[in-house]
Structure formats: structure tokens, C-alpha cells
C-alpha positions as CSV (number, residue, x, y, z in Angstrom):
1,X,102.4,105.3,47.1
2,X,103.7,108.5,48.7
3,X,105.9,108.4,51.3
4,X,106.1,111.2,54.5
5,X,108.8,111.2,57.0
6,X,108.0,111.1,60.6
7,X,110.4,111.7,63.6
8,X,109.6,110.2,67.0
9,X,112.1,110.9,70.1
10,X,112.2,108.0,72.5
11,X,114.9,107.8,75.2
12,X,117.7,105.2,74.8
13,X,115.8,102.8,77.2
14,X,112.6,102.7,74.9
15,X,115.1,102.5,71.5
16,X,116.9,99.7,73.2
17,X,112.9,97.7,74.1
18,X,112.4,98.9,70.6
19,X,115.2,97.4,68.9
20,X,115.1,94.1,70.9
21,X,111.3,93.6,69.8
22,X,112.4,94.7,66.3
23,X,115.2,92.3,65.8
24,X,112.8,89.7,68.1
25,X,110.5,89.5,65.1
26,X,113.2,89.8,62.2
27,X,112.0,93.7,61.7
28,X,114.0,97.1,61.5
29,X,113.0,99.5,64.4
30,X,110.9,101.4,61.4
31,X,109.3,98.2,60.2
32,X,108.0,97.3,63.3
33,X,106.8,100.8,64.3
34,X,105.1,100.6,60.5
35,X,103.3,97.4,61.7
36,X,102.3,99.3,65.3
37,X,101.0,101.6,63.1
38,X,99.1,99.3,60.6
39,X,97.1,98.2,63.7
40,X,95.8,102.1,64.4
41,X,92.1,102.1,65.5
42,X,89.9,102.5,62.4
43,X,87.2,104.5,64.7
44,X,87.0,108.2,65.6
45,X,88.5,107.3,69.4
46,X,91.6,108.6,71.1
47,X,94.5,106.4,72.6
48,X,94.5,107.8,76.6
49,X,98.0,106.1,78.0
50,X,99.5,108.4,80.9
51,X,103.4,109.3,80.4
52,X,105.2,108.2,83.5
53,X,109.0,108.7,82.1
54,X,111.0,111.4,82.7
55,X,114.7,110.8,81.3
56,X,117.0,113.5,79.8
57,X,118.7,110.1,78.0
58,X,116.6,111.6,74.6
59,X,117.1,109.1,71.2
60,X,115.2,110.4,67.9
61,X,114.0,107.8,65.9
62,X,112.6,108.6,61.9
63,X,110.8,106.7,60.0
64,X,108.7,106.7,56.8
65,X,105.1,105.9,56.5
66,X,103.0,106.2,53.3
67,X,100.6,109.5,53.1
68,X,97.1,107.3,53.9
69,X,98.8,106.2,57.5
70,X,100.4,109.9,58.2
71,X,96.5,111.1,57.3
72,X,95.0,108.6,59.9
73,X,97.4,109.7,62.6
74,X,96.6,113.0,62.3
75,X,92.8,112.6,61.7
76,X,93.1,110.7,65.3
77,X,95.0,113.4,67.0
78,X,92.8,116.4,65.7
79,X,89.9,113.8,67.0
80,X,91.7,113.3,70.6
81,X,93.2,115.5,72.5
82,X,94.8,117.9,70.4
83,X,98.6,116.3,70.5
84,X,100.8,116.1,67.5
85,X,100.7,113.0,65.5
86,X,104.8,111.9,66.8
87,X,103.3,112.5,70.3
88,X,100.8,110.1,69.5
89,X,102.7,107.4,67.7
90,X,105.2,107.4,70.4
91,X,102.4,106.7,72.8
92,X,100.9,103.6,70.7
93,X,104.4,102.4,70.1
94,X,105.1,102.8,74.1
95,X,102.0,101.2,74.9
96,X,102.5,98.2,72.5
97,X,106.4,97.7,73.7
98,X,105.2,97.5,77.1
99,X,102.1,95.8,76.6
100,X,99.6,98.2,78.3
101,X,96.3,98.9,77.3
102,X,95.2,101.6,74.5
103,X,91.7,103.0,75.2
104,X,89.4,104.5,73.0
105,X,87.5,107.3,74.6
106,X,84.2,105.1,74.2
107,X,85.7,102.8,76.5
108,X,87.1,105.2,78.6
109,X,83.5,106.8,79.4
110,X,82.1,102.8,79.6
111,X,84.7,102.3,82.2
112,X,83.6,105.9,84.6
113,X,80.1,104.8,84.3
114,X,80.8,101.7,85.7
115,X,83.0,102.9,88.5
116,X,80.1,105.4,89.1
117,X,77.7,102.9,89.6
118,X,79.9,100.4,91.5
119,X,80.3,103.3,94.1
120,X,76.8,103.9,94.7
121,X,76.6,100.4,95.1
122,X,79.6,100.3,97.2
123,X,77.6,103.1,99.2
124,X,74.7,101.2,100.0
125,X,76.2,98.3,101.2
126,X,78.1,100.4,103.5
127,X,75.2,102.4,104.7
128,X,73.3,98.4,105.0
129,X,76.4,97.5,107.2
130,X,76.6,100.6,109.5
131,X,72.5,100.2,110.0
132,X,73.7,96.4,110.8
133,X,76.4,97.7,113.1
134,X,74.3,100.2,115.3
135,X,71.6,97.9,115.8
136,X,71.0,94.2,115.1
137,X,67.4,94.6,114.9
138,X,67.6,96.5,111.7
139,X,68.3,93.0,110.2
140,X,65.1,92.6,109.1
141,X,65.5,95.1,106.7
142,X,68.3,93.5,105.0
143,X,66.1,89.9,104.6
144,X,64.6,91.0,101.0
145,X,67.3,92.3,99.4
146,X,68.4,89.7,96.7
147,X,72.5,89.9,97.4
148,X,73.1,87.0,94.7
149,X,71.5,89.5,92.1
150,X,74.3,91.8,93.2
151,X,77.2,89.4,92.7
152,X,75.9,88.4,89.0
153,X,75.7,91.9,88.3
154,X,79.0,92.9,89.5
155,X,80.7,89.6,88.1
156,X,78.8,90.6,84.9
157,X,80.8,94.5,85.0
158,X,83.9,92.6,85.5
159,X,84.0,90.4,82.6
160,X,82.8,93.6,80.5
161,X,85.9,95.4,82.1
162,X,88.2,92.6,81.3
163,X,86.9,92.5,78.0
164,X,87.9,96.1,77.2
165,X,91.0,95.7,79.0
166,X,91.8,92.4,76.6
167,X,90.4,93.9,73.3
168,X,92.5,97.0,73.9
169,X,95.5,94.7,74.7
170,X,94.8,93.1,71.2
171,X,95.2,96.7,69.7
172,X,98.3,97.2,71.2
């Protein structure tokens, strides 16, 4: 199997999280950035996870990785939003160090439908209230709507939410 260098610059604080987990597990910092890799989405997505760091304490870290991972990578970068393949492996080895969820760009649209459509719910429960609010007779109104229908339906968009949220989790 043919191998192909990659370079990935963390700062010293993310080598330091990197070695503990490393050494954690009885792997090198390589090895375990090898496994992170392993568990790569399969699909066409993107990984969407927001940098947040800004340290000028800068520590490259190389590694090898056989040609059919380095060809993944970059088929998932070219895929995503055009970042290099280190960029992108330093993101998924970020966000499975730190334990945050890696979303797919599927899941990312799933999840801005559902916050569209919570807020126009959210709006007409507000516009039901301020009816309420100006005058108490309008209460009549509000007699047919089913409001138990509502709370299975939103209870049901939270457990898909926390679904994506956990299976992402798992990806990390």
C-alpha cells in the first residue's frame, strides 16, 4: 500500500490534547489521527465545525496515510467547501479531541429547515398570545386549535435534532 505524507499544524495546546488522547489509548499522535481518519464519512457531505482559536503558539504535526485515505480526504474537500485536505483533517481531528459534533451538509440543511419551521411556529403562537393580550374575548378563537398536536410535533423535531447531534458525535 502506498503511503503519502500529510502535514497538519495545530498549536501546542491541541498537540498537548492530542498526545494525552494518543498515549490515553496506547497510540502515537499519528496512529490515533490515522484512526480519526479511518472513521471519515463514506458519503459525499462536508464536515462544517467553526474555528474559534486564534494562537500564534503554532506546532506542525506529519503523518503518513496510505494513498486510498489521502484520496477520500481530498474527494471530501473538493466536495465541501473548497479547503485543503490538512485544513480538513485538522478540523475532524479538532472536533473528535474535543468532542463536538461533525455535520454533514445533509444534516446541516435538515437542521435550517427545522429552525425555519420552528419560527413560523414560534410566530404564530406569538401572534395567538398578543390577540390574547389585547382582548380576552378573542379566546374563542384559540378553543380549536389542538396545542397537544404541537408539543408531539415539536418533541418529535427534537428527538430528530438530538439524533443528528448523537450520530454526528458517533463520527467524531
Amino acid at each position: 500500500m502506498k503511503k503519502a505524507r500529510f502535514d497538519c499544524v495545530l498549536s501546542q495546546e491541541e498537540k498537548v490534547k492530542l498526545e494525552k488522547t494518543a498515549k490515553a489509548i496506547g497510540l502515537t499522535s499519528s496512529g490515533l489521527f490515522r484512526l480519526f481518519i479511518k472513521k471519515l464519512p463514506t458519503n459525499n457531505g462536508e464536515t462544517i465545525i467553526k474555528n474559534t482559536q486564534k494562537n500564534n503558539s503554532i506546532v506542525r504535526i506529519s503523518f503518513r496515510i496510505d494513498q486510498e485515505t489521502y484520496s477520500r480526504i481530498k474527494e471530501t474537500t473538493l466536495i465541501g467547501r473548497n479547503q485543503s485536505p490538512s485544513a480538513f483533517a485538522k478540523k475532524v481531528l479538532i472536533a473528535s479531541i474535543e468532542k463536538k459534533p461533525i455535520l454533514m451538509e445533509e444534516e446541516t440543511s435538515i437542521i435550517k429547515e427545522s429552525n425555519f419551521h420552528l419560527s413560523i411556529i414560534n410566530n404564530n403562537i406569538n401572534q395567538i398570545a398578543k390577540s390574547l393580550n389585547i382582548n380576552p374575548k378573542n379566546s374563542s378563537q384559540v378553543i380549536g386549535i389542538d396545542f397537544e398536536s404541537i408539543q408531539d410535533i415539536l418533541s418529535k423535531n427534537l428527538e430528530a435534532v438530538r439524533s443528528l447531534y448523537s450520530s454526528s458525535l458517533e463520527r467524531a
